[in-house]
N, C-alpha and C positions, 0 to 999 in steps of 0.2 A: 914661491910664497903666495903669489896670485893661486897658481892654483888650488892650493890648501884651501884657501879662503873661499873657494869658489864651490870644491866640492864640502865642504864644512857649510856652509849656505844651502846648499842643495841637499844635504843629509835632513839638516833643521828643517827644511820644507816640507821634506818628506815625513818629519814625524808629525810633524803639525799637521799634516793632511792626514796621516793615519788616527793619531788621537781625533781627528775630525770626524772621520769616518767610524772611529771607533765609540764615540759620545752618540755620532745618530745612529748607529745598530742599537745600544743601550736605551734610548728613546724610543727605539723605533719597538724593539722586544717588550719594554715595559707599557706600551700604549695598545701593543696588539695583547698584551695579558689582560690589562684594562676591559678590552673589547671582548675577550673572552667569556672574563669574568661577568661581564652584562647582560651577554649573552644568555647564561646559565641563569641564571638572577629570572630575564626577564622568559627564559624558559618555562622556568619554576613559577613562575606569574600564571604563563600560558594556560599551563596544565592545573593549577589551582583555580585560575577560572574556568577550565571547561568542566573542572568536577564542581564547580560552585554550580554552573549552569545546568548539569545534566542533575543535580540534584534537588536544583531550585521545578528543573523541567517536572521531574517524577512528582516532587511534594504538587506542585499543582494541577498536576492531570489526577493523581489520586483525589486529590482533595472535589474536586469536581467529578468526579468519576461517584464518587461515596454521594455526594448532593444528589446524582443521577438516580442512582439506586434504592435513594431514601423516596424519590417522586415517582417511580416507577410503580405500578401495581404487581409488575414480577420482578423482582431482581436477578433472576435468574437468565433475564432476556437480553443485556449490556454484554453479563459473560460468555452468552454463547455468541453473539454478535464478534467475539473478540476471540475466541476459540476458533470460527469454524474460519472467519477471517485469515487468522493465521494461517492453519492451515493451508489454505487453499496459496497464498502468496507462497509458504514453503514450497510447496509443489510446483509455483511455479519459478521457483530456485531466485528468489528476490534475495537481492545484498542483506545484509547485517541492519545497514541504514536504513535499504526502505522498510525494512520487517519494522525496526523502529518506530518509525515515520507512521506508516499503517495501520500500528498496534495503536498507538497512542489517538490516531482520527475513528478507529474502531470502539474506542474507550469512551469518546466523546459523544459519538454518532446519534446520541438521544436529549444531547443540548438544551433541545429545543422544549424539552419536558420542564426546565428551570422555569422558561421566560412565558410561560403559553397562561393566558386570561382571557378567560369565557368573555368577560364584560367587553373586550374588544372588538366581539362574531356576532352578526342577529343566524337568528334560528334556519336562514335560508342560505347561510354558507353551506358548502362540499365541506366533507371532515380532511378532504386530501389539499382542497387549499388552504384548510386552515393550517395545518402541517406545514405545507410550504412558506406559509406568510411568516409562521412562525420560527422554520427553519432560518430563512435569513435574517431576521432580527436579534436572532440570538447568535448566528456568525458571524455580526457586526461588533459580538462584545469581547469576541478571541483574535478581532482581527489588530489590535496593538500589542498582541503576547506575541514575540519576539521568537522567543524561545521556542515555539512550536508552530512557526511562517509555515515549515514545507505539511505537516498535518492539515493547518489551515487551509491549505489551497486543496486539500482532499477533501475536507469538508464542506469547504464553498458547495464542490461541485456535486453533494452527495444527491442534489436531488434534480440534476439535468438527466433529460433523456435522450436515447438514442435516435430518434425522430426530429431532435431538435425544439421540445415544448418544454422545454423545462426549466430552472430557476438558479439558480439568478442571472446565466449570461446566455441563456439558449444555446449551450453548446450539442455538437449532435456525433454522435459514434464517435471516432479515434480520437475526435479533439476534447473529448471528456476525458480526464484522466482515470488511466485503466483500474487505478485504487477507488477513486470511487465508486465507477461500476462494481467493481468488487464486493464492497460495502452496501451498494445498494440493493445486491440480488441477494446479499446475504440475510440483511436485513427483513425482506419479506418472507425471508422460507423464516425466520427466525420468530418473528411476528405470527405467521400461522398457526404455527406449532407452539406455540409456548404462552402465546395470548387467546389468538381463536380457536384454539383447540382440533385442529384441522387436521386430516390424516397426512402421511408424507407425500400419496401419494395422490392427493387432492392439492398439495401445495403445489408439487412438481406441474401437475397439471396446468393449473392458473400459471405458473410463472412461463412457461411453456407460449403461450398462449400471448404472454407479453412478451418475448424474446423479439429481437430487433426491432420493440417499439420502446417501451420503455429498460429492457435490461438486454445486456451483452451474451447471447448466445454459447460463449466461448467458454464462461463460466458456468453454467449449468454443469456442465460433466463433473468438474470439481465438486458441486453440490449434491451429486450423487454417489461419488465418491470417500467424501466426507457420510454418508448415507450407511455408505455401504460397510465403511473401516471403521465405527465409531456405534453405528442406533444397533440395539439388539433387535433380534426379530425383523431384520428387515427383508423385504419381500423380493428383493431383486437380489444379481449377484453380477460380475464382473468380467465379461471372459476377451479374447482378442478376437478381433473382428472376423478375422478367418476360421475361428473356432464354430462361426454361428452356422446351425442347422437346423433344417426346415420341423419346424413345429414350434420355435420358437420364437417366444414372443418380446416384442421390443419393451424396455422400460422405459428407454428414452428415445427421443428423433435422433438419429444419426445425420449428420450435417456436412458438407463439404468446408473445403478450407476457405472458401469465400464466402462462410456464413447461410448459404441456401440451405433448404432443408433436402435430403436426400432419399430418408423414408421416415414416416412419420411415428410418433410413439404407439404403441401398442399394436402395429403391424405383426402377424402371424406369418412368419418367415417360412415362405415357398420357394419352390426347386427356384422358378426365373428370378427371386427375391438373391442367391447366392450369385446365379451365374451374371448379373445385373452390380453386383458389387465387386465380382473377378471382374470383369471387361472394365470397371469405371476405375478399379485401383492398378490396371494396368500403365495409364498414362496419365490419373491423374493422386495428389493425396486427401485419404479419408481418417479420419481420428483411429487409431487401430483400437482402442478399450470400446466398449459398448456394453450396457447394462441391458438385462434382462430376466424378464420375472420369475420367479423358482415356481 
């Protein structure tokens, strides 16, 4: 009879311990659905605000973009700043983002056309500092848009030079970020030709002539490139380095990978002009495209 009682006790324990067990699987399943569920929810949140934000971002770069255009004298000058931009970041196989990112500081890059008053300049200012003064007071007025931080920091930099004289943080060659150099050589071929009426190859020139003082060397080719796939009539053409033969003539400096210059523009490519680029691309690398004038 003990016995009976004993395992009749010990059965009842056990169901008790299993309904026990079995009440917190039941809690335990409806609290992770719970979490689920909030999950999803707070998903749906996520993704409605980053399309809140990326559309809040577009309405106010357009919106400021159109301001740009209406104060410009060409409006035609933002879009090709923003065209040939592009460009040249595709070519150089930029993410999704930074094309983004890019477009959107390329869009703005004339800012400074909003905020600029004569009454602030006597008549013995430079027209390039007034530009500059100008440039950072008006990238003081994007610098609490949120929404477009990583543009901002392209913009900041749009007007340091590679020498290191430039605004607003003296920054100098690689610590300048490579987007705004981008933007800023863009910008002067953009300026010649669409404002001063300058030939292409009066631009090339001048910019040539600034390369590792004020703009990035690396990007010129892109510029000619851009030249070459896009302007009708244009005067140069494209070939691979090894293609070149003597009577021809340079459209652009051909440069080494450390930025020196290796033959300068419009050299007339002689016999020792070839065997001078066999011996140097034997042990070292030279950009293989090189333009040259038809």
């Amino acid at each position: 009879m003990t016995q009976t009682k004993e395992i009749e006790d010990k059965l009842s324990e056990a169901i008790k311990k299993e309904f026990q067990v079995r009440k917190l699987l039941n809690e335990t399943t409806f609290e992770l659905s719970s979490i689920a569920e909030e999950r999803d929810i707070l998903k749906k949140k996520e993704i409605n605000f980053q399309d809140y934000k990326e559309k809040n971002k577009k309405a106010f770069t357009s919106f400021i973009s159109f301001a740009i255009d209406f104060k410009l004298t060409n409006p035609k000058i933002r879009q090709k700043i923003v065209e040939i931009t592009l460009y040249i970041a595709k070519k150089l196989n930029f993410s999704s983002e930074e094309i983004e990112n890019i477009k959107i500081a390329a869009s703005l890059s004339e800012i400074s056309t909003l905020f600029f008053n004569q009454d602030e300049f006597n008549s013995d200012r430079q027209e390039s500092d007034i530009t500059k003064y100008t440039h950072v007071k008006s990238i003081s007025f994007l610098e609490n848009f949120s929404l477009i931080k990583e543009s901002f920091i392209i913009l900041k930099h749009l007007y340091e030079t590679l020498d290191g004289k430039g605004v607003p943080d003296r920054l100098k060659k690689d610590e300048i970020p490579k987007e705004s150099r981008i933007i800023s050589i863009v910008r002067h071929f953009v300026f010649s030709l669409y404002e001063k009426g300058k030939s292409v190859e009066e631009t090339f020139s001048e910019i040539e002539q600034e390369c590792g003082i004020l703009y990035d060397v690396r990007f010129l080719h892109y510029l000619q490139q851009y030249v070459a796939d896009n302007l009708e009539n244009s005067s140069f053409t494209q070939i691979d380095i090894i293609d070149l033969k003597e009577g021809m003539q340079l459209a652009e400096s051909i440069y080494t990978f450390e930025g020196a210059k290796f033959l300068p523009k419009d050299t007339l490519i002689e016999k020792y002009h070839l065997k001078k680029i066999e011996e140097y691309i034997k042990k070292n690398i030279l950009k293989r495209e090189v333009f040259v004038n038809l």
